[in-house]
C-alpha distance (Angstrom), angle and dihedral (degrees) to the residues before:
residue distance angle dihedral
X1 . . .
X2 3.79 . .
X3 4.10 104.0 .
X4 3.92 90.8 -172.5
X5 4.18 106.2 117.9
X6 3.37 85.9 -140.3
X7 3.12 100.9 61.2
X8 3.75 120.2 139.6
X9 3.91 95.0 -144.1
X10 4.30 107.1 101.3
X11 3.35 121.0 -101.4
X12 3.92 120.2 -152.3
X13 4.02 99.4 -127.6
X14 4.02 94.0 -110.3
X15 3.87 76.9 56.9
X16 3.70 86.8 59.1
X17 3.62 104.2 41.0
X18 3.64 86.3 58.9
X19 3.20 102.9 49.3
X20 3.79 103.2 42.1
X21 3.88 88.4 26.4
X22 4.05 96.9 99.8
X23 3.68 108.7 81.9
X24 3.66 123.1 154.9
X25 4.22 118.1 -104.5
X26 3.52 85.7 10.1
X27 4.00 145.7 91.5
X28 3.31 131.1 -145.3
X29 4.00 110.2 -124.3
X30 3.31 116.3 154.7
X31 4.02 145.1 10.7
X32 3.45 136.4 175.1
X33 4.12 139.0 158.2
X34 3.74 111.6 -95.4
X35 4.05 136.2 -167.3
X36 4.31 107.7 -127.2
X37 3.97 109.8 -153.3
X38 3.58 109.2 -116.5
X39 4.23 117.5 173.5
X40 4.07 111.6 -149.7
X41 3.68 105.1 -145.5
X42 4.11 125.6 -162.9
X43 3.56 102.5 -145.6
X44 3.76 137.2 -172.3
X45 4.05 122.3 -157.3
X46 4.01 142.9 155.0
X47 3.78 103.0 -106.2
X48 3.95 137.4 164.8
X49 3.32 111.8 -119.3
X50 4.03 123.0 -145.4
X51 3.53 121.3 -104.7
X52 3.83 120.3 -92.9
X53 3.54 89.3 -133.3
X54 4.09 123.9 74.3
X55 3.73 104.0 -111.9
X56 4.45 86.6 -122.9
X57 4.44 90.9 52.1
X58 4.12 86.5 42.6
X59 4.25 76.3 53.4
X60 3.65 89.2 52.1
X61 3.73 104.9 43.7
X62 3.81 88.6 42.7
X63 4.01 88.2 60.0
X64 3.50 94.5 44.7
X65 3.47 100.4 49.3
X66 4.18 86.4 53.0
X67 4.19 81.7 59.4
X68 4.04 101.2 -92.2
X69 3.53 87.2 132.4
X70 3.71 105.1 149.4
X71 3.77 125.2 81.6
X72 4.11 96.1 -117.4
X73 3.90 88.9 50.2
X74 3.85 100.2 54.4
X75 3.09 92.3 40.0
X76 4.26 101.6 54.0
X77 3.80 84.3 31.6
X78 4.10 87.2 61.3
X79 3.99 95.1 28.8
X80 3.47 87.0 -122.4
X81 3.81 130.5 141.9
X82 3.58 120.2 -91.4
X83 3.91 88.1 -130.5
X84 3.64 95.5 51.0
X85 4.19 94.2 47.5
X86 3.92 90.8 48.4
X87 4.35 90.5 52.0
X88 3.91 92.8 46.6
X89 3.72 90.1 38.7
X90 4.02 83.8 52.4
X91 4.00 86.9 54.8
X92 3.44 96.0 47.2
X93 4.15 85.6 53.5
X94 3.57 90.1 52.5
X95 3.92 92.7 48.4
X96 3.70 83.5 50.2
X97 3.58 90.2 -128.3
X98 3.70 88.7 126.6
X99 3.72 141.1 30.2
X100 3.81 127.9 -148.1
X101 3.59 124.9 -159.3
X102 3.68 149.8 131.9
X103 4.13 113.0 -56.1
X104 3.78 129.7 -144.4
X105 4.19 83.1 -84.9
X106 3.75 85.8 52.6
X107 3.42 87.6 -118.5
X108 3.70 125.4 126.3
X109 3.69 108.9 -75.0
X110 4.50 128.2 -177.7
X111 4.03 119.6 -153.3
X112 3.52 128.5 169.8
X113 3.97 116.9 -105.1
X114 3.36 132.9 -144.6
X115 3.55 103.1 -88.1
X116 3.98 86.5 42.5
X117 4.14 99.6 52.6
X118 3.99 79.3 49.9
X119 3.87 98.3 53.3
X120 3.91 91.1 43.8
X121 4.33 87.0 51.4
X122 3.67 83.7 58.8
X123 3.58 98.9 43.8
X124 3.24 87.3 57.2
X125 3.49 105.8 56.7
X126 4.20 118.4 47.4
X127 3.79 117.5 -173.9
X128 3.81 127.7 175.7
X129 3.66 118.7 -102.3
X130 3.76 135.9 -177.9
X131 3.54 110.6 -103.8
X132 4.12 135.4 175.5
X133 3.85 129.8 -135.2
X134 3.54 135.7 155.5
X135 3.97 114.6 -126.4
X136 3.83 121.9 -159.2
X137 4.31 104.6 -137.1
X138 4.14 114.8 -161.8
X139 3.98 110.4 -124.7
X140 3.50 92.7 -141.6
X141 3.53 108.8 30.9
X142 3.60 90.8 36.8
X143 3.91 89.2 -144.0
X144 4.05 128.0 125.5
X145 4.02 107.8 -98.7
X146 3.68 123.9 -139.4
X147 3.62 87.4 -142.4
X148 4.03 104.3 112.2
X149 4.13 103.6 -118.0
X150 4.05 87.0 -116.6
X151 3.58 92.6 76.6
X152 3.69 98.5 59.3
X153 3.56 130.4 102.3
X154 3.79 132.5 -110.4
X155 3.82 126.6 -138.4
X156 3.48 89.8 -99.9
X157 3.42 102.4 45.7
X158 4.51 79.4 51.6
X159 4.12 86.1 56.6
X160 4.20 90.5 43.5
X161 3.50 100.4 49.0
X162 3.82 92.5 49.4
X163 4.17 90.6 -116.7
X164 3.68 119.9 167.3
X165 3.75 100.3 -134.5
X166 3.55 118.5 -135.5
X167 3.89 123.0 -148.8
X168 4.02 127.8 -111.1
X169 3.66 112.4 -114.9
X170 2.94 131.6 -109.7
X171 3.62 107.4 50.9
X172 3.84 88.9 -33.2
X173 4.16 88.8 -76.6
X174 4.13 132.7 155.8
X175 3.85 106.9 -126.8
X176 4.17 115.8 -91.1
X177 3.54 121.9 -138.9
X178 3.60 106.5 -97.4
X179 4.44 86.0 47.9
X180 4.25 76.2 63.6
X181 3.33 111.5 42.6
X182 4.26 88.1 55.7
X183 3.91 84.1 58.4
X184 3.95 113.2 98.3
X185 3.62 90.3 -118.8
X186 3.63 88.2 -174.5
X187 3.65 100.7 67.5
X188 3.82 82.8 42.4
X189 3.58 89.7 64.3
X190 3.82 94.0 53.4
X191 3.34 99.0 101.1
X192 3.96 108.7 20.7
X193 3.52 134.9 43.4
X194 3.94 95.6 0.4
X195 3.54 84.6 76.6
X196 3.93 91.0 62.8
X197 4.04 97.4 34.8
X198 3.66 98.6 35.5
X199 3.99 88.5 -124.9
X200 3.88 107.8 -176.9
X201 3.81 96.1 171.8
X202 4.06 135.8 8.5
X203 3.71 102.2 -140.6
X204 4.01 99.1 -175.9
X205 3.68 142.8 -14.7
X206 3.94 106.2 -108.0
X207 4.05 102.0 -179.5
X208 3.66 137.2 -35.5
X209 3.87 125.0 -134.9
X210 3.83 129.8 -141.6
X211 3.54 113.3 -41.6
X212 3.70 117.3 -124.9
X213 3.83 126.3 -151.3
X214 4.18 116.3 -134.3
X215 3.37 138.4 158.3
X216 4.26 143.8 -130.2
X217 3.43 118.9 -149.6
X218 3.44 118.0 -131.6
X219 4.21 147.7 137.6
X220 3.27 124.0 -90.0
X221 4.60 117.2 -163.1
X222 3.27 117.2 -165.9
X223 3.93 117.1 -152.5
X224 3.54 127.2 -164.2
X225 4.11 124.0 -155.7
X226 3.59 117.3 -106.6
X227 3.77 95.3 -127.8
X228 3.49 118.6 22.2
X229 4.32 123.4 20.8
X230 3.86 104.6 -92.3
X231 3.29 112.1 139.8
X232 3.95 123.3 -148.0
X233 4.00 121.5 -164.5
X234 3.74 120.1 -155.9
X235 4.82 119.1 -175.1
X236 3.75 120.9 -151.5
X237 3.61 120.8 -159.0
X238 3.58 119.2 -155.1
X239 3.93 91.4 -16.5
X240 4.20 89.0 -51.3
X241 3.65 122.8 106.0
X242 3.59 127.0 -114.4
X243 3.47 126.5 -135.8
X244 3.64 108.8 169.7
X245 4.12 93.1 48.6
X246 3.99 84.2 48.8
X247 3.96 84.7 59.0
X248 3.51 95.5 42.3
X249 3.93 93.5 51.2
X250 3.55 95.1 46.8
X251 3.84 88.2 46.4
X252 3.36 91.0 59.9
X253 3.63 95.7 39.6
X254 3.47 104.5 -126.7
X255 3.40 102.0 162.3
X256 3.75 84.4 76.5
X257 3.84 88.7 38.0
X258 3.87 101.2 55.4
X259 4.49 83.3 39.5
X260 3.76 88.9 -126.1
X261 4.17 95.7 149.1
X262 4.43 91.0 51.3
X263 4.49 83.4 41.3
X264 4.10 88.5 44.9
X265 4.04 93.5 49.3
X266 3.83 96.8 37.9
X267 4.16 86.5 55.2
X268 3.89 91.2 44.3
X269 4.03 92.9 52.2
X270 4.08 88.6 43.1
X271 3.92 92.3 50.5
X272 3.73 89.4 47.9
X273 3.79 91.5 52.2
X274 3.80 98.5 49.8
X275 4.04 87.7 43.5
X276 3.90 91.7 50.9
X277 3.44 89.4 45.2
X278 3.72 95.6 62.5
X279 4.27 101.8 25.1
X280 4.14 100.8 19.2
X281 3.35 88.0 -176.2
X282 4.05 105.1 56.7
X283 3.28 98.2 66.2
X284 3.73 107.2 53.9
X285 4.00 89.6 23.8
X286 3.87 130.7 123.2
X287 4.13 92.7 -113.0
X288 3.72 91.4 52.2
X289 4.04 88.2 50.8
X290 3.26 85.7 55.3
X291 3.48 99.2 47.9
X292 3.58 94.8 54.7
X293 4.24 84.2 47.8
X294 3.92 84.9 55.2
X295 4.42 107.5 38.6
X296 4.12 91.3 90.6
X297 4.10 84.8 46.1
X298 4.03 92.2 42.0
X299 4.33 85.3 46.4
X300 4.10 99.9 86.5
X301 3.29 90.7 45.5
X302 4.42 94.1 51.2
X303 3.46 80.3 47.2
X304 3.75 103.2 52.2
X305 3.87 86.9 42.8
X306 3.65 87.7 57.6
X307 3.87 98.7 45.6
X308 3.45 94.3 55.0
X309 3.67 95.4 43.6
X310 3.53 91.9 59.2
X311 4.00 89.7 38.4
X312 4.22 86.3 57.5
X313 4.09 89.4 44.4
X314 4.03 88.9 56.4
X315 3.91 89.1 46.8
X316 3.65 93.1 45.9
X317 4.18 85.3 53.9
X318 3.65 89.2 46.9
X319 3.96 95.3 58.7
X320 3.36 94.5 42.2
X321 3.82 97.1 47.2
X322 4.05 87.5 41.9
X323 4.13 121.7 97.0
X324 4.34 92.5 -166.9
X325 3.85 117.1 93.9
X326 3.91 88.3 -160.8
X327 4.07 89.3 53.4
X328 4.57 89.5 45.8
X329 3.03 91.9 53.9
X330 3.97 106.2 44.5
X331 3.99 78.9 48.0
X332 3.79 91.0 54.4
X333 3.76 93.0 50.6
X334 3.67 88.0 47.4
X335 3.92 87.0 51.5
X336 4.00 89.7 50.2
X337 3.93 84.2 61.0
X338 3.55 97.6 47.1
X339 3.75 94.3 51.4
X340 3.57 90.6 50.0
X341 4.07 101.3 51.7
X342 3.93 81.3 44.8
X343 3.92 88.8 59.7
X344 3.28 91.8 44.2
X345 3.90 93.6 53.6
X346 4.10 92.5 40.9
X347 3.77 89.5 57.9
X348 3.71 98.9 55.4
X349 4.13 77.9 49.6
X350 3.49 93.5 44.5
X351 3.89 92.2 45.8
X352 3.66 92.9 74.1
X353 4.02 119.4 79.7
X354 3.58 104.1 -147.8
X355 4.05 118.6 26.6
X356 3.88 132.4 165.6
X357 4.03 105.3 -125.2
X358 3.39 116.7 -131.8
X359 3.91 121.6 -115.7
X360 3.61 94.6 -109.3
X361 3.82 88.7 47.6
X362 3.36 93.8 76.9
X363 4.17 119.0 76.5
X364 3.84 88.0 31.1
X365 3.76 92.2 52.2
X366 3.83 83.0 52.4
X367 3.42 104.6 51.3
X368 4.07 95.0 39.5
X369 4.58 78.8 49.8
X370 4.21 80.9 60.5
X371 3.76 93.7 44.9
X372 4.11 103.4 44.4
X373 4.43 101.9 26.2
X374 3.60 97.9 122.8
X375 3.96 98.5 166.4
X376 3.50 110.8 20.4
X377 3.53 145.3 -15.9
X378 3.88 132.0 -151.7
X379 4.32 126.7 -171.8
X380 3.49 120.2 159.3
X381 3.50 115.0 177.1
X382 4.07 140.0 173.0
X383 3.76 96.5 -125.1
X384 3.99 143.7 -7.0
X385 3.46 130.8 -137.0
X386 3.89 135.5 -148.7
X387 3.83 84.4 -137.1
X388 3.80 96.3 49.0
X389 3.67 103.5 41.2
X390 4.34 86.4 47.3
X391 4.02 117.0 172.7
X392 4.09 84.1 -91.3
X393 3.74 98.4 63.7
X394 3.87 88.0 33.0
X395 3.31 90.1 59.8
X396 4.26 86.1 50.6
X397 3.25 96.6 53.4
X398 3.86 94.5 55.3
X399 4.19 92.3 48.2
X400 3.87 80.3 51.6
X401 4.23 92.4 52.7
X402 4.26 90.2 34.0
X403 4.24 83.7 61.8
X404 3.71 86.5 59.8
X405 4.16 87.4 -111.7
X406 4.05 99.1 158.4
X407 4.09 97.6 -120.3
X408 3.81 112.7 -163.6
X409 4.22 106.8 -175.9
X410 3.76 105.6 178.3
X411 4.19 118.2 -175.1
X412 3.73 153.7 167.9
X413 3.61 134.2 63.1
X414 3.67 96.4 -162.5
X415 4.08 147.1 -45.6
X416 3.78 110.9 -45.5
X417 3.60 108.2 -158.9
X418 3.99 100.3 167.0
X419 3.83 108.6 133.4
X420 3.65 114.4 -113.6
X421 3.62 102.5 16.3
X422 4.05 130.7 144.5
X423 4.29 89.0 -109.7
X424 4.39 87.7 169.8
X425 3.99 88.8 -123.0
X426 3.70 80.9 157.8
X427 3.61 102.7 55.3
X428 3.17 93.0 36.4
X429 3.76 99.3 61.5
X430 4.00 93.2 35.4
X431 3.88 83.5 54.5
X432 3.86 91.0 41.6
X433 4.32 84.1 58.2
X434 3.64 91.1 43.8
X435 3.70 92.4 64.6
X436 2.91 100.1 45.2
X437 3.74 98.6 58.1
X438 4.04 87.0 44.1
X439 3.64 127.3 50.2
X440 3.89 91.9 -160.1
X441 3.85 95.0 67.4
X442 3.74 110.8 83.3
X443 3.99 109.2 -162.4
X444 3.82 117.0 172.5
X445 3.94 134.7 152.3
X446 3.68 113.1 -124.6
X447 3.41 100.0 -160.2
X448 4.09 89.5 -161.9
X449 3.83 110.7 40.2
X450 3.80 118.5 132.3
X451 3.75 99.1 171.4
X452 3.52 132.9 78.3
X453 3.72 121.5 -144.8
X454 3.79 144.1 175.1
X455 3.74 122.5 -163.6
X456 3.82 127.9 178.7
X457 3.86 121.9 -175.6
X458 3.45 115.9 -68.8
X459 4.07 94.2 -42.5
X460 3.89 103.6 81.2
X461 3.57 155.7 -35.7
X462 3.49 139.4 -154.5
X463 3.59 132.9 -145.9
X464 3.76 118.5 -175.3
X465 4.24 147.1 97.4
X466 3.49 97.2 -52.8
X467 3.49 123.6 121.8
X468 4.03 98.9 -144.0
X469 3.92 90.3 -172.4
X470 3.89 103.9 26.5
X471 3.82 115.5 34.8
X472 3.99 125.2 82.9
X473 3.84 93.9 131.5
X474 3.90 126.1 -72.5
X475 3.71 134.7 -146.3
X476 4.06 83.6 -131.4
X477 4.10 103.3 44.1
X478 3.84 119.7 106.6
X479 3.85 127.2 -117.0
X480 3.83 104.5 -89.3
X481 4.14 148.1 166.0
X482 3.90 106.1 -111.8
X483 3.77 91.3 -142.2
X484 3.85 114.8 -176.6
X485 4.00 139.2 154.3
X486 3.63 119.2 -129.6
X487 4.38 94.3 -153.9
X488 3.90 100.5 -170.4
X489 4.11 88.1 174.1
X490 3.97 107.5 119.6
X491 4.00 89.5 -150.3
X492 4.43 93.0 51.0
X493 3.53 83.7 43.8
X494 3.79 101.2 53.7
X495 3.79 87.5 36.7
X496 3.86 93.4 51.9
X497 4.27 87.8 44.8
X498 4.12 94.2 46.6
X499 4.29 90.5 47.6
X500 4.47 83.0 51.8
X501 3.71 95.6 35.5
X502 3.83 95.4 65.9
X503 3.73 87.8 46.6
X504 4.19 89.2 76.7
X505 3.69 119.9 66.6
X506 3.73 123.8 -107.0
């Protein structure tokens, strides 16, 4: 695995958060995948165009043309290497910009033809020209992208993919003319278009066309400060960080903008009451003091575990995509390791009673709970979603029932009768038909339940904000502190499972 952040491979966003998720006087709470405003604008301008010919061949027709037409004499009159003269003089054959052929002496002799005196006329002489190119302009940054305007994202592709769209700043406004024309349009050009129109220089801005609103995906982590609430907002772009958007955001102080502090505070107080409702003493209690004391102690060792889980998943692809015995089974022994560090990391985890979980603890605790429940397991959960509860982890949750695991999934807070909305009618019904065809899988609607839960055997269970069967981000969700207890105390946990258990009919 390549463990360079700037890696070009993609990182899923959980991949993200817990990799860039460490970051000193801060924690962590929150990430989610996010639409940035970008306007594509068709533009029109006076610009200098380069010269078709490469400055070194415009060198070489020049000298020929003054009568250094043998391969020795171009080349000593340029200081050039034999070797190098005789390949571009080869181009410049094939171009049929020159010919090469016996001389009065007989000897080999280079003039210019036709086509070649031509091309060095126009080399010679450069004159402005109005030319047309579309530039891509950052809605937040308010700088031209390199990004070509074909990679962007529509509106509905925003509302598809489930992206919480962030606003342009400022005031939410396409760039005007005059914001343009003070842009160095040039530089702009560096990497885009001048590649196609051979744009050396942008003289002047002539007129702009209808601006068009697009999108870039990206990830957006929100930290909180250890002591005290300010909140600090970091964007990746295709799995890199980005510095100068991180500026600009700040600049324009869209923390405040987007309300993420008043969103943050409003989720911790909610999470607190559902907990308290359910454990009053947790919240308030000595070990949960002391969890909060130990999370930035805890954090090298959430991120280790994480490394080397991802590490072991691009191992485990590696065997399975390679066809050499010799190579699987190096990789398995390299596995073996893996596995064993991460033990060793879990346990001094798993040593402590009472831990805060880390934001991108959550869906990866989840889907390892489906994988390694051997007795029983226990998920209660406001809602579920279509999108959350996909054919894949569908599929999980019936391998989990099939090894006779006991599988209690308790849901609903209520009737949700907003048009349009994800209700999971499909996972629903395919869990509905699952339980009926196995006694061990426990499915009931609630009708009332607030809290979200996640119990495995006798080993842990969490209590918390996240929505086990519901949340995967959402272009409608609020900013928000994913605040959850990891209780790894066999007598809480039993207690916590016996007070659910009796909540689903016999």
């Amino acid at each position: 695995m390549n463990e360079n952040p700037d890696s070009t491979r993609y990182l899923e966003p959980n991949d993200i958060a817990r990799r860039f998720g460490a970051k000193p006087g801060f924690q962590l709470i929150d990430f989610t995948q996010v639409a940035l405003p970008v306007f594509v604008v068709p533009i029109d301008a006076i610009v200098i165009a380069s010269k078709p010919l490469q400055l070194v061949d415009e060198f070489l027709l020049r000298s020929i043309a003054e009568g250094l037409n043998t391969l020795e004499a171009v080349a000593g009159f340029l200081g050039l290497e034999n070797v190098f003269v005789k390949k571009r003089l080869g181009e410049l054959i094939g171009q049929d910009l020159l010919a090469y052929g016996p001389g009065e002496d007989g000897s080999p002799k280079a003039a210019l033809t036709t086509k070649g005196t031509d091309a060095l006329k126009k080399a010679l002489v450069v004159q402005p020209k109005r030319e047309s190119f579309t530039l891509a302009i950052d809605g937040i940054t308010r700088q031209a992208l390199t990004t070509r305007p074909g990679r962007m994202l529509a509106v509905r592709d925003v509302r598809a993919f489930g992206l919480l769209e962030i606003r342009a700043f400022p005031e939410d406004k396409a760039p005007e003319f005059s914001e343009i024309s003070q842009m160095d349009l040039t530089a702009a050009l560096a990497n885009g278009p001048k590649k196609d129109k051979n744009i050396q220089r942008v003289m002047s801005l002539v007129h702009t066309g209808r601006r068009l609103r697009r999108y870039r995906e990206a990830t957006m982590l929100i930290f909180r400060a250890e002591r005290g609430r300010q909140i600090h907002v970091e964007f990746f772009i295709d799995g890199r960080p980005s510095p100068t958007l991180n500026d600009a955001f700040s600049r324009h102080d869209g923390v405040k903008a987007l309300h993420i502090p008043e969103q943050v505070e409003a989720s911790i107080t909610r999470t607190e009451h559902e907990i308290k409702s359910v454990l009053p003493g947790l919240v308030d209690g000595k070990e949960s003091k002391q969890a909060v004391t130990l999370r930035p102690k805890l954090q090298p060792f959430v991120n280790r575990v994480g490394l080397l889980e991802s590490k072991i998943e691009e191992k485990e692809i590696s065997i399975d995509e390679s066809g050499s015995r010799v190579e699987i089974e190096s990789l398995k022994v390299e596995v073996a390791k893996l596995q064993a560090d991460k033990l060793k990391a879990e346990n001094e985890l798993n040593s402590v009673e009472i831990r805060l979980l880390e934001v991108h603890e959550h869906r990866p605790l989840f889907l390892r709970s489906l994988r390694e429940a051997r007795r029983r397991l226990l998920i209660i959960s406001p809602w579920i979603r279509d999108y959350v509860l996909n054919p894949g982890r569908l599929d999980s949750i019936k391998k989990t029932v099939e090894r006779g695991v006991d599988v209690f999934i308790g849901y609903g807070i209520g009737e949700d009768n907003k048009p349009g909305r994800d209700k999971g009618l499909n996972a629903i019904k395919y869990l509905e038909h699952l339980a009926t065809k196995h006694t061990n899988l426990h499915f009931h609607e609630f009708g009332d339940t607030h809290v979200k839960i996640l119990l495995m055997d006798d080993t842990y269970a969490v209590m918390g904000s996240f929505n086990w069967l519901s949340f995967e981000g959402s272009s409608n969700r609020d900013f928000r502190e994913e605040l959850s207890w990891r209780i790894n105390k066999k007598e809480e946990i039993e207690e916590l499972f016996q007070r659910f258990f009796r909540k689903f009919p016999e």
